[in-house]
C-alpha positions as CSV (number, residue, x, y, z in Angstrom):
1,X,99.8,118.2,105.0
2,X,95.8,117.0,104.8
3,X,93.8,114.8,106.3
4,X,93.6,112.7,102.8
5,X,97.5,112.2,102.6
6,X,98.6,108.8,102.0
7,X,101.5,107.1,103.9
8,X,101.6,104.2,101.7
9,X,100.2,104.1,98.4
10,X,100.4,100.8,96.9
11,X,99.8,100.5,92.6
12,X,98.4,97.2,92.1
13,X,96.4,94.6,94.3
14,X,97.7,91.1,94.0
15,X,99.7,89.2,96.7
16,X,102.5,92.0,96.8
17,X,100.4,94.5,96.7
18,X,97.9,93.0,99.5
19,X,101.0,92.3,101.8
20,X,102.3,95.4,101.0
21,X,99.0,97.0,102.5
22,X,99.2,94.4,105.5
23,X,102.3,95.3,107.0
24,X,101.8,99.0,106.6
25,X,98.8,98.6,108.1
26,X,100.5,96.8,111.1
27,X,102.6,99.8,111.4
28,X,100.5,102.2,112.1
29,X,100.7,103.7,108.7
30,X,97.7,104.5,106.3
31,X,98.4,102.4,103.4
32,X,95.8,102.3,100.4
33,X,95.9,99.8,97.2
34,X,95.0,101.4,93.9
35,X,93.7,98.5,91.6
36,X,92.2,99.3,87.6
37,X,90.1,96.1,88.2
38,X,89.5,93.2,90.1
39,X,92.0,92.5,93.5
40,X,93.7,89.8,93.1
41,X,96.0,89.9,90.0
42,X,97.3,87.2,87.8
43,X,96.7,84.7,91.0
44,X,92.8,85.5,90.6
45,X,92.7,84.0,87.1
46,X,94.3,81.0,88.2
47,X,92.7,77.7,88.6
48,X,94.9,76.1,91.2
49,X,97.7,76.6,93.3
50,X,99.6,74.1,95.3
51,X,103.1,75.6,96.0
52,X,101.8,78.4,98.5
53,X,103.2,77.5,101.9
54,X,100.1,76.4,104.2
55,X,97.5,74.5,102.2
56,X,99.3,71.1,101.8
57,X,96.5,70.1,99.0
58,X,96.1,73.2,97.4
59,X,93.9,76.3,97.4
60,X,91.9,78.0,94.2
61,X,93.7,81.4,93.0
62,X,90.6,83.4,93.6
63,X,89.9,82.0,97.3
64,X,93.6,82.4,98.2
65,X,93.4,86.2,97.0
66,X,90.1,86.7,98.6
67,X,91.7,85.6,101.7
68,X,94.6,87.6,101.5
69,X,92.6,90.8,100.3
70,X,90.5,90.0,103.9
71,X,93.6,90.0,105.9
72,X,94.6,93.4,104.5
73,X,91.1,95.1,104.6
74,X,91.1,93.5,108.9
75,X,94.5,96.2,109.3
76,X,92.9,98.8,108.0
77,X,93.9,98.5,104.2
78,X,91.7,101.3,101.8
79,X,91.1,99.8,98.4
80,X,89.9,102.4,95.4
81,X,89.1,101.7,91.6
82,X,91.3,103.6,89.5
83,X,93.8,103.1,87.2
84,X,97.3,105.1,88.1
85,X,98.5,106.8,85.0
86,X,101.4,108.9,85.7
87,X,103.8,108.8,88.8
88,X,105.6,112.4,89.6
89,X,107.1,114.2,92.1
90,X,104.9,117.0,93.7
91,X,106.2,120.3,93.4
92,X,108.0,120.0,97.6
93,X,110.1,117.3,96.5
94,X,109.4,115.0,99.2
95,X,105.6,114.1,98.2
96,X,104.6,111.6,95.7
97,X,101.7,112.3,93.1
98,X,100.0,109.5,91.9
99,X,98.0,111.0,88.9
100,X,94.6,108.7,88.6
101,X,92.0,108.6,85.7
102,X,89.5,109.7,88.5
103,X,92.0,112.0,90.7
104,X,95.3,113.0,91.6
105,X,96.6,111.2,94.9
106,X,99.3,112.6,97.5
107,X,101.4,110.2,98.9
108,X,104.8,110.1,101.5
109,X,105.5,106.6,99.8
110,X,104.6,104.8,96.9
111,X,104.9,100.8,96.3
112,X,104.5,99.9,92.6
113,X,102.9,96.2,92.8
114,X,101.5,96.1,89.4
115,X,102.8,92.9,88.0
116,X,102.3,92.1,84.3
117,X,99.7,91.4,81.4
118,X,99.2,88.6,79.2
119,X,101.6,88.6,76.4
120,X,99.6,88.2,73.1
121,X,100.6,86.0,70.1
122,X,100.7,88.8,67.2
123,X,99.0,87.0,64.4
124,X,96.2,87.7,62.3
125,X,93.0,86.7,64.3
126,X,93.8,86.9,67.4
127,X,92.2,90.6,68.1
128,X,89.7,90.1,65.5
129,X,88.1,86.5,67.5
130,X,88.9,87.9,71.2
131,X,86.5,86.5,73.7
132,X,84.8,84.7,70.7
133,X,87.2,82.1,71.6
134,X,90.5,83.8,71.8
135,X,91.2,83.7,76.0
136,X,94.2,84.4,78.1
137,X,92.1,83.1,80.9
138,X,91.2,79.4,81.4
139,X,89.3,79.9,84.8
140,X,87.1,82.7,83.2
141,X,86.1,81.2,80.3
142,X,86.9,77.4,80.2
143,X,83.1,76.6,81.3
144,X,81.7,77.7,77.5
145,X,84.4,75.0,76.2
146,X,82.7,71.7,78.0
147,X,83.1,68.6,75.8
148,X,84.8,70.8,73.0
149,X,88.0,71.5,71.3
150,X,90.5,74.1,72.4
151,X,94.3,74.6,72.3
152,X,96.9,76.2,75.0
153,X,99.8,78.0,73.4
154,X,103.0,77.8,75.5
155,X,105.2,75.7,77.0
156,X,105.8,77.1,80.3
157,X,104.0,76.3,84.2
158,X,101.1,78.8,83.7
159,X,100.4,76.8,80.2
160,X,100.5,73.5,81.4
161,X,98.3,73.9,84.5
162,X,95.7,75.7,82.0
163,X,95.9,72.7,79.7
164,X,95.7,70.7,82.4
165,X,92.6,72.6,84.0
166,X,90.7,72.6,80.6
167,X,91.6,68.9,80.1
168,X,88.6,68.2,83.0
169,X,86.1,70.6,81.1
170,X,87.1,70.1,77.1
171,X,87.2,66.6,74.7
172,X,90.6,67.5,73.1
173,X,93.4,69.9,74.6
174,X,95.7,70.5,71.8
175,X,99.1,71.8,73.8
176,X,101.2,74.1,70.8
177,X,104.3,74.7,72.0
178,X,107.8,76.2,69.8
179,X,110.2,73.6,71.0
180,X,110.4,70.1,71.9
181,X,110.5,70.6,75.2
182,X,108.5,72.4,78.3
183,X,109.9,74.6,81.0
184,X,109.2,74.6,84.1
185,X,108.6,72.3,86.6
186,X,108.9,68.5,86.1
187,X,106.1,67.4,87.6
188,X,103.7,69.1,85.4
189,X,105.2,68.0,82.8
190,X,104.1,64.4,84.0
191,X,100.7,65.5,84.8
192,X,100.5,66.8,81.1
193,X,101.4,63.7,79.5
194,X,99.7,61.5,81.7
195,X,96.1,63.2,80.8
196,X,94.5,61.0,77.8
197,X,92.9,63.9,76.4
198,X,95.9,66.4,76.1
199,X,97.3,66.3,72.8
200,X,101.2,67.3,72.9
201,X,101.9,69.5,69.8
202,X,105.7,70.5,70.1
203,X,108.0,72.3,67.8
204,X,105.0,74.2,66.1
205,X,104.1,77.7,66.0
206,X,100.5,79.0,65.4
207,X,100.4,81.3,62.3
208,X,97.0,82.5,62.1
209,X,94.1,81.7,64.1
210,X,90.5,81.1,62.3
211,X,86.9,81.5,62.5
212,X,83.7,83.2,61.1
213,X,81.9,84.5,63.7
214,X,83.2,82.1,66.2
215,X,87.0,80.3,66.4
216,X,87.1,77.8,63.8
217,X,91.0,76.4,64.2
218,X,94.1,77.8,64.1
219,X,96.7,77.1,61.1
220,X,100.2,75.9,62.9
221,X,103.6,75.2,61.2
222,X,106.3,72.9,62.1
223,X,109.6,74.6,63.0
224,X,112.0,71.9,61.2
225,X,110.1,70.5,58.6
226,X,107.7,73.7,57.8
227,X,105.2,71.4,56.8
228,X,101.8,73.6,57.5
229,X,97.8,72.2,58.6
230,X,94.9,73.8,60.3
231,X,93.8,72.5,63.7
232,X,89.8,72.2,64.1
233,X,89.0,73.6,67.1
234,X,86.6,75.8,69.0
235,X,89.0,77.7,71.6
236,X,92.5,79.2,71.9
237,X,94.1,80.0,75.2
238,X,97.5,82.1,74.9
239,X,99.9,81.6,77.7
240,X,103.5,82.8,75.7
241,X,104.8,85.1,78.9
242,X,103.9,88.4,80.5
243,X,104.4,92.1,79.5
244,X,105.1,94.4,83.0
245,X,102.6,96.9,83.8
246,X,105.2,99.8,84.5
247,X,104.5,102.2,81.6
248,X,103.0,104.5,84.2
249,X,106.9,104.9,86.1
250,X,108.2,104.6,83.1
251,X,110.8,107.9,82.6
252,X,110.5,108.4,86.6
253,X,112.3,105.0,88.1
254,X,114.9,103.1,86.1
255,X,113.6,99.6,84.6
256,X,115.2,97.1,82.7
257,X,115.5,96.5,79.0
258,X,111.8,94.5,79.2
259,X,110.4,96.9,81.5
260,X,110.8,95.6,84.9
261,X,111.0,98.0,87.6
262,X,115.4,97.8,88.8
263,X,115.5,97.6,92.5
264,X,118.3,96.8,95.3
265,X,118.0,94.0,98.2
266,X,115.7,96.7,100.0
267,X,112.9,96.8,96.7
268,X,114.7,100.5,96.5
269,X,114.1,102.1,93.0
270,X,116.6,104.9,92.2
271,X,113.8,107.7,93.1
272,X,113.7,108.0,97.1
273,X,110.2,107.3,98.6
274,X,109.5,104.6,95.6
275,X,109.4,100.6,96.0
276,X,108.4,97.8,93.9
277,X,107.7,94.4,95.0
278,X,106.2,91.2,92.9
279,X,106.4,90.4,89.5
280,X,106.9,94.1,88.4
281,X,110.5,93.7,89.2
282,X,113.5,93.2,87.9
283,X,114.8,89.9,88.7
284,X,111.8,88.5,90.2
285,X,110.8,84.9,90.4
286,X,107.4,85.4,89.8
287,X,106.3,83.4,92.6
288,X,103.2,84.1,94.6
289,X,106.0,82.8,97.5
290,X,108.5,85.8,96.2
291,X,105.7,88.2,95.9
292,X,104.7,88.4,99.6
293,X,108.4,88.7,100.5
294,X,108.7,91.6,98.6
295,X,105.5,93.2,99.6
296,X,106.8,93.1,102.8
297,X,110.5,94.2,102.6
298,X,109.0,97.4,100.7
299,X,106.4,98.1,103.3
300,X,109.1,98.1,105.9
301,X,111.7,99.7,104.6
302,X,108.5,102.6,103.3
303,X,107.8,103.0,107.1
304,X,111.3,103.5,108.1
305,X,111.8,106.1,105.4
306,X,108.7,107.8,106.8
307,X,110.4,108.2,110.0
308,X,113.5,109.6,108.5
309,X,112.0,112.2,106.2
310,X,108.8,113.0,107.4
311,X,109.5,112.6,111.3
């Protein structure tokens, strides 16, 4: 079948996608990560994490990716740029084609790791003042806001640990959330209130965000009382949810009403051959913790296939 055939090709390269590539690895089985951009995924972008078993006071989201990306690349993992834009069944009906922008890939199994993208607000401004103050990344671009005023739209763990990362770089955190309470976890909700400099702005919804050739403010309106103001400020960091990468499957594995890859117990999709693991699917918890499991249920269960079909 060729020298280049894959055994395990894995769509995406953040922690499901890395332990994916571990375990297959382990196995035996020549297992390569596709990745549009930078390894890592959403975990790369964060500032902090301290609820990954094993670093009892915490570890950056870039240095625990780079760590994990490591550990794959020591078994043998293959990593190649290019963005997967089409999944298909080759023409024998027991290959996988994994249609690139750069090249078409043949593969016995694929694993789709791909997670999920910022979800953006929808309001006037918001494409027009993108990275001219308009972020959905605090650890990428929180160093241009030192000693200035910035807001964090949200209200659930990823938005609080941004406000509370930008809280040690900005003078004002302005926290804009659509109810009068957060989700999440408890304890950040402590950490939020208990910072002098983060300023709680609940049951408001931004309505426009401002500027000239920079962000000016953002003009906000109270849910119950619909009174209206503008917010002076210099930055706006938009943390409302995220929107699953699976238009690329999308037609060839069943996904849920949002777009989540459906799986069984086994990270099974209904098209034989094809996993998904991480955030991608359905009914995930969206923990980096979840995310490894799954990486490595789906590399398993893609080498035992391989025996079955391919002997």
């Amino acid at each position: 079948m060729g020298k280049n055939l894959i055994d395990v090709a894995i769509v995406g390269g953040g922690p499901a996608g890395l332990t994916a590539a571990m375990y297959a690895g382990r196995a035996g089985l020549r297992a390569v990560v596709f990745e549009r951009g930078e390894v890592g995924g959403q975990v790369a972008l964060t500032d902090w994490v301290e609820n990954y078993p094993g670093f009892p006071e915490g570890i950056e989201g870039p240095a625990l990716m780079e760590r994990m990306k490591e550990q794959a690349l020591r078994f043998g993992t293959e990593i190649i740029l290019d963005e997967i834009e089409r999944l298909r069944r080759a023409e024998d009906g027991r290959l996988l084609e994994l249609v690139g922008v750069d090249d078409v890939y043949r593969a016995r199994t694929v694993i789709v790791a791909t997670g999920s993208d910022p979800r953006r607000l929808g309001v006037p401004g918001e494409d027009t003042y993108y990275g001219r103050g308009v972020s959905y990344c605090a650890v990428c671009d929180g160093h241009f806001f030192q000693g200035k005023r910035v807001a964090v739209v949200g209200g659930g763990n990823s938005a609080k640990t941004e406000a509370l990362y930008l809280a040690n770089l900005a003078e004002t955190v302005y926290l804009i959330h659509r109810r009068d309470r957060f989700r999440g976890e408890r304890i950040l909700d402590e950490r939020v209130r208990d910072r002098k400099n983060i300023e709680l702005v609940l049951n408001t919804v931004v309505d426009e965000i401002l500027g000239d050739q920079m962000v000016t403010g953002v003009r906000v309106h109270h849910v119950k009382t619909q009174e209206t103001r503008v917010i002076p400020l210099e930055g706006v960091f938009v943390y409302i949810g995220l929107i699953p990468n699976s238009d690329f499957v999308r037609g060839f594995v069943e996904l849920d009403e949002q777009g989540h890859v459906i799986t069984n117990e086994h990270m099974e999709t209904n098209q034989p051959g094809v996993y998904a693991a991480g955030d991608i699917r359905s009914g995930s918890l969206r923990q980096i913790t979840t995310s490894v499991g799954d990486g490595a249920i789906a590399a398993t269960r893609a080498g035992e296939y391989i025996a079955e079909v391919f002997g």
